[in-house]
Legacy VTK file of the C-alpha trace (Angstrom):
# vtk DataFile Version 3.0
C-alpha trace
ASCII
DATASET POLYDATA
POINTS 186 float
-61.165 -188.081 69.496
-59.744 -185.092 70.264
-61.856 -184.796 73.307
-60.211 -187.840 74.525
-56.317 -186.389 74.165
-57.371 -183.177 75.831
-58.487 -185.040 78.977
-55.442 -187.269 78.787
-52.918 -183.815 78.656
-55.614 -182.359 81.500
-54.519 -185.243 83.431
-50.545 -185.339 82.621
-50.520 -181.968 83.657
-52.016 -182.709 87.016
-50.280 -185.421 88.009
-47.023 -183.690 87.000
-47.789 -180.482 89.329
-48.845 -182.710 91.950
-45.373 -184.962 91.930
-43.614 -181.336 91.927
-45.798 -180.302 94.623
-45.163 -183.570 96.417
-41.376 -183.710 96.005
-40.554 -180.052 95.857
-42.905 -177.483 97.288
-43.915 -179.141 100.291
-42.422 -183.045 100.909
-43.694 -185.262 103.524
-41.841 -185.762 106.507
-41.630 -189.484 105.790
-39.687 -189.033 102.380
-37.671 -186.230 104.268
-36.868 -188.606 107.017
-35.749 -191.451 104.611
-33.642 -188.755 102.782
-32.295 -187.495 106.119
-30.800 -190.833 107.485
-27.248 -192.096 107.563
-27.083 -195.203 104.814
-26.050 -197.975 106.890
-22.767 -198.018 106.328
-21.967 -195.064 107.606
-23.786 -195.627 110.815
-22.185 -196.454 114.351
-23.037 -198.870 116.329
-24.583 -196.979 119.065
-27.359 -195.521 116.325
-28.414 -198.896 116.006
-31.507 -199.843 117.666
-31.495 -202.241 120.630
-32.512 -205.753 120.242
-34.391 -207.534 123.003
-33.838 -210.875 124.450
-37.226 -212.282 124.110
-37.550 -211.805 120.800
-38.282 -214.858 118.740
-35.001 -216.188 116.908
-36.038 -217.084 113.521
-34.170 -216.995 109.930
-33.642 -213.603 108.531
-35.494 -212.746 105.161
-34.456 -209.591 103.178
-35.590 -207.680 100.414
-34.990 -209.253 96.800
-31.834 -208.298 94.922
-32.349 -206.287 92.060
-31.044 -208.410 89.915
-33.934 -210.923 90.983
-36.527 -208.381 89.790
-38.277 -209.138 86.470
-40.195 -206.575 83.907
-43.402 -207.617 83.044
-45.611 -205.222 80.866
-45.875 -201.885 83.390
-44.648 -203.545 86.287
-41.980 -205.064 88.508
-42.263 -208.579 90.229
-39.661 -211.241 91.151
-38.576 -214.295 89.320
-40.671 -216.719 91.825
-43.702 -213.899 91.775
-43.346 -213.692 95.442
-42.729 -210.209 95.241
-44.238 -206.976 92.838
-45.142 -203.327 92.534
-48.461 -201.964 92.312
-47.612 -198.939 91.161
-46.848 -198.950 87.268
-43.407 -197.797 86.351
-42.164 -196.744 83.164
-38.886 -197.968 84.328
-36.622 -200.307 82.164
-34.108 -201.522 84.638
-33.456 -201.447 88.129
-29.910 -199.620 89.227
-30.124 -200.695 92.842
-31.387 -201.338 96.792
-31.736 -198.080 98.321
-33.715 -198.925 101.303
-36.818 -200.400 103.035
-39.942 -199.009 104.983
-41.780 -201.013 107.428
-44.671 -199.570 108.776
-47.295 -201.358 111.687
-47.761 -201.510 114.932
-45.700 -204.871 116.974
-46.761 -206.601 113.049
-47.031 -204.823 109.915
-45.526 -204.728 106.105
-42.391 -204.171 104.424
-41.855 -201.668 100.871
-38.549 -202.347 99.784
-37.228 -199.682 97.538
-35.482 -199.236 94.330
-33.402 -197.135 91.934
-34.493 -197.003 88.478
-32.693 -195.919 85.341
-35.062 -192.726 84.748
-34.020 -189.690 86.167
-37.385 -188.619 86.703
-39.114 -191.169 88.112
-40.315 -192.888 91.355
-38.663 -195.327 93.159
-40.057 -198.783 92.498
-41.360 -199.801 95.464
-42.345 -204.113 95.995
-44.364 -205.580 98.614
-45.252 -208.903 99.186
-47.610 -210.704 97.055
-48.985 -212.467 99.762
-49.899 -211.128 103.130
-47.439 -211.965 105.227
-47.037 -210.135 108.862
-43.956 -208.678 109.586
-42.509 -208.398 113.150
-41.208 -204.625 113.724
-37.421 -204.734 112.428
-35.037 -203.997 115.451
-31.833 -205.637 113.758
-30.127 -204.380 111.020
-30.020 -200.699 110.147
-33.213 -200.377 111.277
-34.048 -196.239 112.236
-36.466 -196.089 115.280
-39.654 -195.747 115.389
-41.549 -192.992 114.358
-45.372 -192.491 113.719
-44.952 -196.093 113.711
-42.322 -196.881 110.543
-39.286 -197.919 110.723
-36.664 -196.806 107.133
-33.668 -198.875 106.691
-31.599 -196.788 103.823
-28.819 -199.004 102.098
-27.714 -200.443 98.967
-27.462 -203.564 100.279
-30.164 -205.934 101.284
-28.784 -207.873 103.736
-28.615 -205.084 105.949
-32.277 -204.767 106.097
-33.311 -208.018 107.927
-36.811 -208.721 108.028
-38.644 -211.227 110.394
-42.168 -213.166 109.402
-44.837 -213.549 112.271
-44.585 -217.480 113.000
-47.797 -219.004 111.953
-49.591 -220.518 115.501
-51.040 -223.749 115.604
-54.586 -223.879 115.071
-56.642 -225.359 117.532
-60.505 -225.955 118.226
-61.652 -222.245 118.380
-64.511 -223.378 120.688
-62.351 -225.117 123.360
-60.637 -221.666 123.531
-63.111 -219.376 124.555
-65.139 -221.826 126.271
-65.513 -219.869 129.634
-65.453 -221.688 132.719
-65.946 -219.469 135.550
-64.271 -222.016 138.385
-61.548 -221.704 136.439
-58.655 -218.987 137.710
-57.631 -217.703 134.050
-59.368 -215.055 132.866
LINES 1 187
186 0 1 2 3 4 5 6 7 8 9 10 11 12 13 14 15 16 17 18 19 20 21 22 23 24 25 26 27 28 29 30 31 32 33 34 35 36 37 38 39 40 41 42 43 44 45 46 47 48 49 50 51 52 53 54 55 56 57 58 59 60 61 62 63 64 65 66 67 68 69 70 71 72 73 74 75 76 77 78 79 80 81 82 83 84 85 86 87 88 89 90 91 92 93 94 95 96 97 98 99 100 101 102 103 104 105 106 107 108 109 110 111 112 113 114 115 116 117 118 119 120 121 122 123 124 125 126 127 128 129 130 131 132 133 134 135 136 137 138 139 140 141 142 143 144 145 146 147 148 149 150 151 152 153 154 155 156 157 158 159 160 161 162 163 164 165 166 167 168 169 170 171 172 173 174 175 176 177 178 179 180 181 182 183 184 185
């Protein structure tokens, strides 16, 4: 038995150095970009990224609320279950938005990120619960792209516009790549 706490204070200890290692003694440039940026209120126009014309018009979908976020045992989902942490969180309530992180390449997935009540805690991050693609965020307060993610820092979720990869018709999958070499498509 006592075996089994000595392990368990082994382990507290290490993950404690490494989140002061993480967050103090050397942070990642992601985290320091995210703290870096202007919330989006207090950005300009011109720092807004450019949309393009082509891009497909669709309804916006944002982030949940936080008051739409649930507690169930160690973690954090929505009321509808469309939306939850993986990471567990000691957390007991959810303070606010304070920002999103998209990360892919043309497609990819959305964190959203929130405040907890503990001091000393991470933010609660919640992805989707299913795999949805995301189209990379130009609207909004959107930053640019970097090592291809995209941080949108704001308390408010609207301001963080997110865009779902339309589903495509599904056709016969042998009709399209039958090859036909008279024809002049390659």
């Amino acid at each position: 038995m006592r075996i089994k706490y000595y392990v368990l204070g082994i382990i507290a200890v290490v993950a404690i150095a490494a989140m002061v290692y993480i967050f103090f003694i050397k942070p990642s440039s992601n985290l320091e970009r995210f703290a870096a940026m202007k919330p989006v209120a207090e950005q300009s126009s011109n720092d807004a990224p450019a949309t393009t014309t082509n891009e497909v018009s669709q309804q916006a979908q944002y982030c949940p609320q936080p008051d739409d976020l649930v507690k169930n045992g160690v973690d954090w989902t929505t009321k509808d279950k469309k939306w939850k942490n993986y990471t567990p969180s000691s957390a007991t309530k959810i303070l606010s938005f304070i920002g999103a992180q998209w990360v892919g390449v043309k497609v990819g997935k959305v964190i959203c990120l929130y405040q907890t009540n503990e001091a000393v805690s991470f933010p609660v991050a919640l992805e989707q619960t299913k795999s949805q693609l995301v189209l990379e965020p130009r609207e909004g307060g959107w930053s640019a792209l970097v090592n291809n993610r995209r941080f949108c820092k704001s308390s408010n979720v609207v301001d963080c516009p997110i865009f779902h990869e339309a589903a495509k018709a599904l056709g016969n999958i042998y009709e399209e790549i039958k090859y036909d070499p008279k024809s002049k498509q390659n």
